[in-house]
N, C-alpha and C positions, 0 to 999 in steps of 0.2 A: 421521637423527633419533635424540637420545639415549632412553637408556631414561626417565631421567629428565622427559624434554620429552614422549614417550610416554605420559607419568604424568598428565600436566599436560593435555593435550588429549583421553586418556578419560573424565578424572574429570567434564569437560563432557558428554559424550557419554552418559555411564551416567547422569548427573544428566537429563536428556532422557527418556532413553529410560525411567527409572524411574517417571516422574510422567506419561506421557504414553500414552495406548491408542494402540500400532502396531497394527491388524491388516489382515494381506495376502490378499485372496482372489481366485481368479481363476476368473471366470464372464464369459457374454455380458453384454454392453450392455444386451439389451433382457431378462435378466430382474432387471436394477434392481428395490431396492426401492421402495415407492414411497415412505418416509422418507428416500431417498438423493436421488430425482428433486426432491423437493421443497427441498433446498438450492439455496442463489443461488450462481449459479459466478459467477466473477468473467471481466471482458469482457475477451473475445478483445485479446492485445497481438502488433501487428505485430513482436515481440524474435524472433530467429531464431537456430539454431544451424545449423551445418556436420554432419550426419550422418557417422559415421562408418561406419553400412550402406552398401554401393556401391548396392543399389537408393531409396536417398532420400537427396535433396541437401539440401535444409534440413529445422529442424523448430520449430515455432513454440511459441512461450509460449501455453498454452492453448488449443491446437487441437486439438479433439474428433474430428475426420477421422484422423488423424494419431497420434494420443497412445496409448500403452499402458499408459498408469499414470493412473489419480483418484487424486486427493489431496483427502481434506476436512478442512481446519482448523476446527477450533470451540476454543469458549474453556473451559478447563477452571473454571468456578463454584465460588465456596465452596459449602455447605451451607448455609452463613446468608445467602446474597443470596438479597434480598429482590425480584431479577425472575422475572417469571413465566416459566415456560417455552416459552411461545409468543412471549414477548420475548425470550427468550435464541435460541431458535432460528433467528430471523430479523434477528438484528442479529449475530449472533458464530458463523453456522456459511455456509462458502463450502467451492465446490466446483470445483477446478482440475484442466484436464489437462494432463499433463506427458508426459516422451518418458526410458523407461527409460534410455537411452545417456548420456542428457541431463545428466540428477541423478545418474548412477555420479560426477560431478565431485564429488558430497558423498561422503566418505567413510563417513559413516554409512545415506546412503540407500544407496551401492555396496552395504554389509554385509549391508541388509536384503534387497536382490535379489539376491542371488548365489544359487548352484545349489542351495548347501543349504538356504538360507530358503526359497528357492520352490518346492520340491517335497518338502518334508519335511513332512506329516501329522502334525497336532498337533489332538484332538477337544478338548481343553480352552476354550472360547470365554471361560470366566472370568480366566482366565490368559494373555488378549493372545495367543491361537493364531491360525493361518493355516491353512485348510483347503482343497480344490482343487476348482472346479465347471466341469466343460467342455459346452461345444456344440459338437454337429457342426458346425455351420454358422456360426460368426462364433469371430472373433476373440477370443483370451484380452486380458482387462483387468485390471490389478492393481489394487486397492482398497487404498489405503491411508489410515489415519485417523490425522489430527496433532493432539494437544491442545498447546493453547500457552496462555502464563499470561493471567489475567483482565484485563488492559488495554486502553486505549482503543485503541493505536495497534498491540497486540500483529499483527494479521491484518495490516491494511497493509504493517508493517517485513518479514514475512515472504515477502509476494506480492514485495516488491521483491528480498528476497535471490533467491526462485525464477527470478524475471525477470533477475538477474546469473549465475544458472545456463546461460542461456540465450548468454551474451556477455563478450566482455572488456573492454567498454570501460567499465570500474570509473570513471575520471574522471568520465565526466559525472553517475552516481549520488552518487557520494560528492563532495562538494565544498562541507560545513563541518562541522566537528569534531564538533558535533552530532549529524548524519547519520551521520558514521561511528562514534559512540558508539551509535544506535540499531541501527546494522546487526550491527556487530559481534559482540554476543553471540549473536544467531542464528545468524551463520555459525558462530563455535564450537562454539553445539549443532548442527549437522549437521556438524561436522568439514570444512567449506569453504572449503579453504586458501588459493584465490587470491585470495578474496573476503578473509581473515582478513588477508592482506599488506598484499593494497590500501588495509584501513583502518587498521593497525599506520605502513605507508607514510603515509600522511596528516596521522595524527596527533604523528608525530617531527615535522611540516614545518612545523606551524600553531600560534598559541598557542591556550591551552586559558583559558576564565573559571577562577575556584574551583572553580565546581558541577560543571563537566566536569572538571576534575583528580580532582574524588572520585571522580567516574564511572569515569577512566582508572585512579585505584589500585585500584580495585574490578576489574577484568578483569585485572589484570598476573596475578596469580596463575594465570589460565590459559592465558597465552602461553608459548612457546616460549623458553627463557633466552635465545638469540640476538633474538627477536622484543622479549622483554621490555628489553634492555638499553639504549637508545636511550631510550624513556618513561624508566625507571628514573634515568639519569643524568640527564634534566631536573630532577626532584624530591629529591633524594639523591644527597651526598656521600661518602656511607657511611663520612663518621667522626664519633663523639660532639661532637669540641670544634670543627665546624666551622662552629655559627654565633659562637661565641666568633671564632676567627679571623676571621672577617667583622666583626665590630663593632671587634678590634683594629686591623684593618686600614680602617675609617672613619673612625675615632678619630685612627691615624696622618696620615691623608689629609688631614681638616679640621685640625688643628694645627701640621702638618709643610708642609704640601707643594704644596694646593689653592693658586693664585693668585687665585677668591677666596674668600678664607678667610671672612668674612663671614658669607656666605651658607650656604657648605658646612659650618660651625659649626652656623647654625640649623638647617638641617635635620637636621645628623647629632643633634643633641637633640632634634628631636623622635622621631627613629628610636627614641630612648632613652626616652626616655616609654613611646613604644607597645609598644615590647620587652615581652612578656609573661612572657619566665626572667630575671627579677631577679638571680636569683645570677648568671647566667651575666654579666648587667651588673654587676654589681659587680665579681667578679673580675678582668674587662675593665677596668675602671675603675682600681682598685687597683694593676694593675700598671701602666697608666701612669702613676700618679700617683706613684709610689715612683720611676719612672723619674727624672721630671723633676724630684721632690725631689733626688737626688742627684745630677743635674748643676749644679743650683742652688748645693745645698751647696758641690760641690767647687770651682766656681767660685769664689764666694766665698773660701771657705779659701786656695786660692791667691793672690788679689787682697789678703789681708788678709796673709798671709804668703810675698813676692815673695822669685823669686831674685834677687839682686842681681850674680851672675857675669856675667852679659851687660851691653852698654852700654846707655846710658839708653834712647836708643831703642828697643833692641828691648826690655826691658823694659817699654817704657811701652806699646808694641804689644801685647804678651801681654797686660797687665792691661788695656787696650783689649778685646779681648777677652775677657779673663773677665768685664767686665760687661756686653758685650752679649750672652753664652751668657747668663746670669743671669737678666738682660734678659725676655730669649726665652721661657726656658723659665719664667718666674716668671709673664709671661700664660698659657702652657699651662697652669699650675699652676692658675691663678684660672679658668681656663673646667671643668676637671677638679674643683675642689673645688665649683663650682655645679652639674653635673650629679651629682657623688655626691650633696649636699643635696636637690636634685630630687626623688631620684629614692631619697631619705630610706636609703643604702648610706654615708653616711661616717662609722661609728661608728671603724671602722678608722683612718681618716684625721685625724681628729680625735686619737688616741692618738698616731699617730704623730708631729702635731704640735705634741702638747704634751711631745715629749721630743725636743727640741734645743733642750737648753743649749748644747753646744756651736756651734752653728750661730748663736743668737740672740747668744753669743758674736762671734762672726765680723761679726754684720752691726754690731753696734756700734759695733767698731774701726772695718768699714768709713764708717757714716754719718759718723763723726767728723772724717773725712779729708775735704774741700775736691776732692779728684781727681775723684770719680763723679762730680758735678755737671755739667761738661763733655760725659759723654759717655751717663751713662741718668742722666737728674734724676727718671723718673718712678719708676726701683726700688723705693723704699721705698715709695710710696704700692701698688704691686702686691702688695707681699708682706704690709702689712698690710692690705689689701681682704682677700685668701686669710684672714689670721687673724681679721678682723672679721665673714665671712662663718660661719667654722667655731667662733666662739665664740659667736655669734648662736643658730646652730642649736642649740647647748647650752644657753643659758642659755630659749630659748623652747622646749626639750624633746622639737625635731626631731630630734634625738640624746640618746642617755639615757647621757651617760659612764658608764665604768665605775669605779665607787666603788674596789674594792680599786686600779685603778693612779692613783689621784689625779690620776684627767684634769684636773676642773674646777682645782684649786688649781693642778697644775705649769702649763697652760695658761694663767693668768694672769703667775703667776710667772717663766716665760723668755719672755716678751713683753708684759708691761707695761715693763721696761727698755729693751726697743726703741721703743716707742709714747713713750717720756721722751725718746730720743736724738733719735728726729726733730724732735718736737716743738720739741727745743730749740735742733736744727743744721741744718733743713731749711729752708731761706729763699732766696726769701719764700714765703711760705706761702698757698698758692691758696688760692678760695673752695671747692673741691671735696676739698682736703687738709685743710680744717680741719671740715666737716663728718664726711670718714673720722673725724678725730682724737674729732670729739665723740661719733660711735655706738659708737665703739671706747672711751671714757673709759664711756658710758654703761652698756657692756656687759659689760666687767669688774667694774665695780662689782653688777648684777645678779649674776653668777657669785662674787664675795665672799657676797652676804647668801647665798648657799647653800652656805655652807663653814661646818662650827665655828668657834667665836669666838678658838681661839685662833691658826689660819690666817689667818682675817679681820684681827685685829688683826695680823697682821704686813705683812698687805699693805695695807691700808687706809693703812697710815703712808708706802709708794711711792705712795700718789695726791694725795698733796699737791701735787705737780705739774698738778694736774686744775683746781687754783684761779687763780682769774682777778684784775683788778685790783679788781672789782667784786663781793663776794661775794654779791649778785644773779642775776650772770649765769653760778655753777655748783647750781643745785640739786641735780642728779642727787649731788652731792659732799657739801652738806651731808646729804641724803638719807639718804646711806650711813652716813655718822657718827652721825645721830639713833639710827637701826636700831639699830647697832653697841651704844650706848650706851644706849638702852633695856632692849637683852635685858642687857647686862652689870649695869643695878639693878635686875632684878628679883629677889626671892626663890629660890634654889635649889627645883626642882622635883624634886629624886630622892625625898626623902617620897612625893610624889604616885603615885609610881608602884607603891606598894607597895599 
């Protein structure tokens, strides 16, 4: 035993012994007092031990013929309860005999009977002293008095540690985590190491509710480092960022790699929900989403600007390929930009979005080309879902862009051009593509009336394209223009402000 673990199994011990009146005296049986006679001993148990005196072969749990040691448990009472004392007496004080060889297996009752405890004259009786009374004629008994704390179950859990005093066969006592949660601490305080195994043993083996894991972090502190490490590694990593890694590693799971992704999707979002360290999700969040932004990007970039060194075929295989990475990673992209909106963490993402010109670049070239169709016709409407989602949340103030980097205006600006190319070269044009097209016509224009006028006015004139054959059927367009052209004849307000 380290000195350390030493440390750890006194600091129970002293804790015990400080709160609790030991006193040891050894006098006859029959001149009991009669406050002692008048304690309920607890009923004889058939539990037996192996003697290790040659002249006796067993020795029983609470056998009075037998026993060289009482022991009376009572409950140690506040001050301020409020039972009476003839009620305390008789419900929370018992009176058991025990067999000194017996309980030497507790290290702390060992201490209290050794040579020098029990013949060492001490007159101080306010001071938990032991004094020595002999008869001629009978038998020395040791008295000893156990105060244990004011609980209901406190006397019982104890009579059962005494009775595993008695025996080894720990299993059939201990046999659910509970049990062994109650037992436990008492054997501590008597320093009852087989008994303290048995239920350290147990409790590695079985799972534990919540209420018992708080229980079990509440006692690690007085096991053993070797004892304690087995509990310890069920509940703790022992590294700061390792529920981050866990939620990366869900993340990768549900998006990458689960067959069925579906499902493993919904759940891993609701994981994300319930997640209580927000940053820790975001983070997690952030850096996938930066991920599969740039496989996206490169993808594309390459697809828009092919090597032409190779024959057609392999060629047309590669850009086969970079639109279905593209593809791929542009749903990843759209299920990553809903749980950051969720889960209200996409201020980031949202910036980030709104600065790829070059990228919104890239996809123009690409819509313009006749080739994708073939092989992802759904691209475009994926990568404007992601922009239709993350301008949304801006424009309804689930994200509050950030004014100095002119989120809202470059955000309209390098993809309202993309939201035109579709528009114009995406055919035929589904009933669920042309819906995207009108939340997203809707939505930029909402993000217009919250720019200056002279932003506005430069973008306002790219949504001419927003107009239909029937100027009925875009209000959201006239809308914008009323706005626009209201504020621009009114009266200057800078006077007003003076």
């Amino acid at each position: 035993m380290t000195a350390n673990s030493l440390r750890k199994r006194q600091r129970v011990a002293q804790h015990h012994i400080s709160s609790t009146a030991t006193i040891i005296q050894t006098f006859p049986d029959k001149t009991m007092s009669e406050s002692s006679q008048k304690l309920r001993r607890a009923s004889s148990s058939s539990t037996t031990a192996t003697s290790t005196n040659p002249n006796t072969t067993t020795s029983s749990f609470n056998d009075p013929s037998t026993a060289d040691v009482i022991l009376r448990l009572f409950m140690e009472h506040s001050p301020f309860d409020s039972a009476s004392p003839l009620d305390s007496a008789d419900q929370s004080d018992i009176q058991i005999y025990l067999h000194s060889h017996v309980i030497n297996r507790s290290k702390y009752f060992a201490a209290l009977l050794s040579d020098r405890w029990q013949h060492e004259k001490i007159t101080d009786r306010n001071n938990n002293a032991a004094e020595d009374s002999r008869s001629d004629d009978n038998f020395n008994l040791i008295h000893l008095n156990l105060g244990v704390l004011d609980n209901p179950n406190s006397i019982t859990i104890h009579l059962t540690v005494f009775q595993l005093l008695y025996t080894n066969d720990f299993a059939t006592v201990i046999d659910s985590a509970s049990t062994a949660l109650e037992i436990l601490p008492v054997a501590l305080e008597i320093l009852f190491e087989d008994c303290v195994k048995s239920c350290v043993k147990f409790l590695e083996a079985v799972p534990w509710s919540e209420e018992e894991e708080k229980r079990v972090l509440s006692l690690i502190p007085f096991l053993h480092e070797e004892e304690s490490k087995e509990l310890l590694a069920r509940v703790s990593l022992g590294k700061d960022d390792s529920c981050e890694e866990m939620l990366h590693g869900l993340i990768l799971e549900a998006i990458h790699s689960h067959p069925n992704m579906a499902f493993v999707k919904a759940f891993v979002a609701k994981l994300l929900r319930d997640f209580s360290l927000r940053e820790s999700a975001r983070r997690v969040l952030e850096r996938e989403f930066e991920k599969s932004l740039k496989i996206v990007k490169e993808s594309l970039e390459e697809y828009s600007s092919p090597d032409f060194r190779g024959d057609h075929n392999e060629t047309e295989a590669i850009q086969r390929l970079n639109l279905h990475t593209a593809m791929t990673n542009g749903r990843h992209l759209f299920w990553l930009v809903e749980r950051m909106i969720e889960l209200r963490v996409a201020d980031s993402a949202v910036k980030e979005w709104s600065e790829q010109a070059a990228f919104t670049a890239d996809l123009q070239r690409a819509f313009r080309d006749d080739a994708w169709r073939n092989f992802v016709p759904g691209l475009p409407a994926v990568l404007l879902r992601c922009t239709c989602k993350l301008a949304n949340a801006v424009a309804t103030g689930t994200i509050i862009a950030a004014r100095q980097f002119q989120v809202r205006m470059k955000l309209v600006k390098d993809w309202l051009p993309v939201l035109n190319v579709c528009k114009d070269n995406v055919s035929p044009m589904l009933p669920s593509h042309k819906t995207l097209y009108l939340e997203l016509e809707e939505t930029f224009l909402r993000i217009i009336s919250t720019l200056p006028m002279s932003d506005a006015q430069v973008l306002l004139r790219q949504c001419l394209s927003f107009s239909t054959r029937n100027v009925e059927d875009c209000p959201h367009l006239v809308t914008a223009f009323n706005t626009w052209f209201r504020r621009a004849t009114q009266p200057p307000q800078l006077e007003n402000l003076d």
